[in-house]
N, C-alpha and C positions, 0 to 999 in steps of 0.2 A: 504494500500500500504506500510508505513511503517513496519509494523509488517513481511511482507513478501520481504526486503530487510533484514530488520536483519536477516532474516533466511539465504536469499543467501550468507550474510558477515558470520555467523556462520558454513554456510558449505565449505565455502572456507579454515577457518581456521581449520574446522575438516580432510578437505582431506592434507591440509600442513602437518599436525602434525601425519598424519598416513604414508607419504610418506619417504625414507630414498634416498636421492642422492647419484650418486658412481661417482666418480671422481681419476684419475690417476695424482700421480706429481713426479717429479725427486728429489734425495733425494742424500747426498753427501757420503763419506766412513765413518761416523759418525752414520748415520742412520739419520741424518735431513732433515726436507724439504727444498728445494732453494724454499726463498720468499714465495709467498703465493699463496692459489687460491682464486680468488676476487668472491666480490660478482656479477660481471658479468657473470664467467664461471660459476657460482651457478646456477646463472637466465636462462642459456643457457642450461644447463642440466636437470635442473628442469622441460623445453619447452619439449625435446628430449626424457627424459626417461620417465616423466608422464604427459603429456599435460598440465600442472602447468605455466601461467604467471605472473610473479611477477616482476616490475619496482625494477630495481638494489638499485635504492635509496630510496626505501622504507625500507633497512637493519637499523636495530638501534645499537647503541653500535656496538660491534664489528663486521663488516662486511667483515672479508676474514678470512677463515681458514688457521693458519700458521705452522701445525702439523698433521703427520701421525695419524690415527684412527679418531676415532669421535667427533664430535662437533657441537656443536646446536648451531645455530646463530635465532636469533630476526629481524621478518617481522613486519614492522606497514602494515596491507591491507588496514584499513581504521582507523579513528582517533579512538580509545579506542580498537581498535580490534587488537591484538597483538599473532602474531602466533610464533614457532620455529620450524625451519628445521633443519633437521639432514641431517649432512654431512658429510660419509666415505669416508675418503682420504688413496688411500692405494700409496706404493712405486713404481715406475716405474722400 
């Protein structure tokens, strides 16, 4: 039984790491983003565009992207199993 939970925590983290989220945010006459997008709209997007559920607080280190273009942010799924989502934020 263990050995076939690792697999299922292994393939959670392999579908994370192949997936890329798109996200839309308002940006000022600078070209910068206003604020961030939290790791909730992450979690929300992630449901919506690939059927991906991941608890908001399970983000580590930095968890909102605060910049146009990409950015991988750090999932704990489960204790030593550590995934990164990629997140394109383009301008509104």
């Amino acid at each position: 039984i263990y050995e076939h939970i690792e697999e299922i925590k292994g393939k959670l983290k392999e579908k994370l790491e192949k997936v890329r989220v798109s996200l839309v945010a308002s940006g000022g006459k600078d070209g910068r983003m206003f604020g961030a997008v939290s790791a909730k709209q992450i979690c929300e997007a992630l449901q919506k565009q690939h059927g991906l559920s991941v608890d908001k607080r399970k983000f580590i280190g930095e968890n909102s992207a605060t910049s146009f273009g990409t950015t991988k942010l750090k999932v704990e799924l489960f204790k030593g199993v550590v995934a990164e989502v990629t997140v394109d934020i383009k301008e509104k």
